[in-house]
Structures are given as C-alpha cells and as structure tokens.
C-alpha positions in Angstrom: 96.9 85.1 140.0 95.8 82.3 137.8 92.8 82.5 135.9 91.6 78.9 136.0 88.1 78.4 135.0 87.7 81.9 133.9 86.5 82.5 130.4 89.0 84.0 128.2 86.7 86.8 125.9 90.0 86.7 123.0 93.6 86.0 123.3 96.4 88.3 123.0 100.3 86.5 122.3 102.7 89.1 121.8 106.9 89.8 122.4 105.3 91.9 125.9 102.6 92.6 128.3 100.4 95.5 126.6 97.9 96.7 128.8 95.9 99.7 128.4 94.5 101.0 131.5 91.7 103.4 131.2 92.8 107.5 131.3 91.2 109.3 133.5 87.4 110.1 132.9 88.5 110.8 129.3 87.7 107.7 127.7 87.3 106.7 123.4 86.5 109.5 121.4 85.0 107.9 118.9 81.5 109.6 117.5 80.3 106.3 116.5 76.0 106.2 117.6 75.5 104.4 120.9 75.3 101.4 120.3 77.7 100.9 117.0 76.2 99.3 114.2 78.2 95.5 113.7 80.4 95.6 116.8 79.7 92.4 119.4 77.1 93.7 122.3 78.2 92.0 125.6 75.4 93.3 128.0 72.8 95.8 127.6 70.0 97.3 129.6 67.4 100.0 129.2 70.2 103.0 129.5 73.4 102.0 127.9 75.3 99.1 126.6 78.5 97.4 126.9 80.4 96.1 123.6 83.6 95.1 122.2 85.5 96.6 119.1 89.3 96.6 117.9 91.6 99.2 118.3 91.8 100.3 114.9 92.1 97.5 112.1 95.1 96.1 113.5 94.8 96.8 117.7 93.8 94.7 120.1 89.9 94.3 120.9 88.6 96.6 123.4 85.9 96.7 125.5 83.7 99.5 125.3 80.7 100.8 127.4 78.1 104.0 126.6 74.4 105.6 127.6 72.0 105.4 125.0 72.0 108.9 123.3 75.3 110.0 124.8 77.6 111.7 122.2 80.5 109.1 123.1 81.9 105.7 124.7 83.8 105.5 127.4 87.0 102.5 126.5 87.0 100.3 129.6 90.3 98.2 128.5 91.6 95.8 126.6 89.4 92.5 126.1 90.1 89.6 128.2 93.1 87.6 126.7 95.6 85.3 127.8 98.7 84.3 126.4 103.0 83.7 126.3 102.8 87.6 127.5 100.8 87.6 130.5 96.7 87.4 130.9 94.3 89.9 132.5 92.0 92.3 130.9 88.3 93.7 131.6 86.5 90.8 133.4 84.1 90.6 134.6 81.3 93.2 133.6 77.8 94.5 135.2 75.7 97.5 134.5 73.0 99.4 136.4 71.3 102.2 134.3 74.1 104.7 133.0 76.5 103.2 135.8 78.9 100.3 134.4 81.3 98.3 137.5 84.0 96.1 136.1 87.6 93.9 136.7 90.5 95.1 135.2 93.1 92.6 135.7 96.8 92.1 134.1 99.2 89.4 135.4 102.8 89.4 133.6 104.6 86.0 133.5 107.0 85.5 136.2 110.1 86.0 134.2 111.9 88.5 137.0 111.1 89.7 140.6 109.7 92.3 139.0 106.9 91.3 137.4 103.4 91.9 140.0 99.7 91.4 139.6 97.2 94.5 139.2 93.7 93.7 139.7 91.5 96.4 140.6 87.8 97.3 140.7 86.7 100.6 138.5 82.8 102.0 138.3 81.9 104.7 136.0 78.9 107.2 135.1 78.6 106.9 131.4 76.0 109.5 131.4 78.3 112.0 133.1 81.6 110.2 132.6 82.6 110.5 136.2 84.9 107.7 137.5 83.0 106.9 141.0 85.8 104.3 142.0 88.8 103.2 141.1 90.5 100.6 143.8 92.5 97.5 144.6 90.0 94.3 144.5 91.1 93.4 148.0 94.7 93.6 150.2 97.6 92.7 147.9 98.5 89.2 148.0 102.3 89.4 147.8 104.5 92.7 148.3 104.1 95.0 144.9 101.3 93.4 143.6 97.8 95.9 143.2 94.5 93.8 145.0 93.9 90.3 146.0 93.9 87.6 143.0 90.6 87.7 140.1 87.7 89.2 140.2 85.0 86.4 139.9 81.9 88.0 140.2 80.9 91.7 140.6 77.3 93.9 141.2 76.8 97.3 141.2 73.3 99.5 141.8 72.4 102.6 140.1 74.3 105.1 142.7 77.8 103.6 142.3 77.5 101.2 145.2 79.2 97.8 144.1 80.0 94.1 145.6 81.9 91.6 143.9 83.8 88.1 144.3 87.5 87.8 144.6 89.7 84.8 144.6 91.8 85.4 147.9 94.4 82.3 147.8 96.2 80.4 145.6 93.7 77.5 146.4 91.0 77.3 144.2 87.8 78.1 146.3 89.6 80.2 148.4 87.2 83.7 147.8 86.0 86.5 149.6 83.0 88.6 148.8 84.0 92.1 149.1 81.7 95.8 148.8 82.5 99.5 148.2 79.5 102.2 149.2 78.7 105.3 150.8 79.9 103.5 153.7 83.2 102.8 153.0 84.9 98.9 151.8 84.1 96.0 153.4 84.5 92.5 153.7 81.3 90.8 153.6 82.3 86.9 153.5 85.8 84.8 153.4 85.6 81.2 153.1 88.0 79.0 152.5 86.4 76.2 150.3 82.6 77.5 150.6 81.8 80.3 148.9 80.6 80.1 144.9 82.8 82.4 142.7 80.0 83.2 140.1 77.1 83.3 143.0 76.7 87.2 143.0 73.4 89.1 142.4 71.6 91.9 143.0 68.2 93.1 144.3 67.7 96.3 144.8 70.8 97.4 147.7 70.7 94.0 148.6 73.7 91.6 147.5 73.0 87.6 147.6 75.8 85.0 147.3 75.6 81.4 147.5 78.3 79.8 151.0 78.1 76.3 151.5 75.1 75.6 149.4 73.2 78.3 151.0 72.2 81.6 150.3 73.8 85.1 152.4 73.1 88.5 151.8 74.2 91.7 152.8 73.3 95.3 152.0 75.1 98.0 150.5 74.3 101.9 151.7 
C-alpha cells in the first residue's frame, strides 16, 4: 500500500507502529455532549456527527463519530497520519443518518517479512452502537496482508448498505469499486487505468462512479 495522493488528516512519527483498532461495539466513554464543544467537526448531517479529538493531552488524535442526543461517542481510530513508523488510519469517512462507514488502514514499513498491510471497511449504528460490518476492503494483495490496497472512496445508505473505491495494484489507477449489502459483497467495477478514485456518490440505493470519463452505477439491496 502507498498512500500517494491521499490526504494525510495529521502525522504520527514515533520509535513503532501504534494503531488502535476499534473494540468491539464498546467504543469512547467519554460523557462529553454530542457534538463536543471546540473539537474539529469533519462531517455532519442532520443525525450525528463525525469529529476529531486527542487521546488525552498527550495521545494521538482520534477520530470520533456520535448521534445527536446519544449519551456517548463511538472512537473510530486513530486520525490519518503518516510517518518513519508506518501510515494508515481512519480514511476515508461518510455518514448516513445515525449510520457512519469508514477505512481503517495501517501499513508498517517493510523492515522484516513480517510486517503486512490491514485495510478493512467498518460500519456502525451510533444510535444503537451495533457494528453492522467489519471486513477486508477487497482479496489480500500479498500473503498476510488484511484487504486489497487504500480505500479511496466509500458510501453508505441509512440500513448499513455500503460501496466504496479501492486501489487494487501497485499502479496508480489500478482501482476497483467494491459493495457490501443485504446481498452479500460484490465487485461492481475493476479497471485498470479508468476508473476515478474519489468518483463515489450516493442517491438513494443507488451508487454512481465515474470510468473512462463516464458515469456507471449500480445498486445496493
């Protein structure tokens, strides 16, 4: 995984590769008011909010994500960073209603056959707090590795349904466009050189990216 023209949210340089995956349905237990009062908002709509706050005053910044009037937030991961240490992080983001999808991504440097990429796809209910999927972004690209490459682009609707854009090849514009429903995963589109990494949106059940120049859709059940 490289993470090319992807925007880096903060950086993180440490001795090691820190990442802290989500627990569970547990999530922060702050009892902070949704949303908190000075922390940076990254997306909002009508029913909850997605933000970003440190780790107490001297952790790294999260990313956090809660329903309006909900008693708590749920901590999605670590911000995106990149650094000596490795890169990865939540990236990127999309809400629908209560239901957040996102990229959690963490690539250690290549210091020892050991070292493998994890990038996976998670959506949540922050109303209920009920983790609706939690998967591999696409088949793993090398033996011990978790999902295809980085998560360019991602949807999701109101019931948990969710599409998104992963880079499939060490070639930039190498990308499939890939969906998880009620019907099970599927590839929607590969391309070698065609399809538009950031082309993703989102009409009702129906997902549009851009292949070529031109528009495709697809819908999700």
């Amino acid at each position: 995984m490289r993470w090319g023209g992807v925007l880096l949210v903060c950086a993180m340089v440490g001795p090691a590769l820190a990442v802290r995956w989500p627990a569970g349905t547990a999530g922060s237990q702050r009892s902070f008011r949704c949303p908190p009062r000075h922390e940076q908002v990254i997306m909002a709509d009508v029913r909850a909010v997605v933000f970003q706050a440190p780790q107490g005053s001297e952790g790294p910044t999260s990313v956090f994500a809660c329903a309006y009037g909900a008693k708590r937030s749920y901590d999605l991961g670590v911000a995106s960073y990149g650094g000596p240490s490795g890169s990865g992080g939540v990236f990127p983001v999309a809400l629908a209603g209560a239901v957040v999808a996102y990229g959690v991504g963490a690539l250690q440097p290549l210091v020892s056959s050991e070292a493998h990429d994890i990038e996976e796809v998670w959506v949540r209910n922050l109303r209920t707090g009920r983790l609706i999927h939690r998967m591999a972004n696409g088949s793993p690209a090398a033996p011990g590795d978790v999902g295809l490459g980085v998560t360019t682009a991602i949807v999701v609707t109101g019931d948990g349904s969710v599409a998104w854009i992963v880079r499939s090849g060490p070639v930039v514009g190498d990308f499939q466009v890939r969906s998880m429903d009620k019907a099970g995963e599927h590839v929607l589109a590969t391309a070698s050189v065609e399809i538009d990494p950031e082309s993703l949106a989102l009409a009702g059940s129906t997902v549009y990216w851009s292949e070529g120049g031109r528009p495709f859709s697809a819908q999700l059940h």
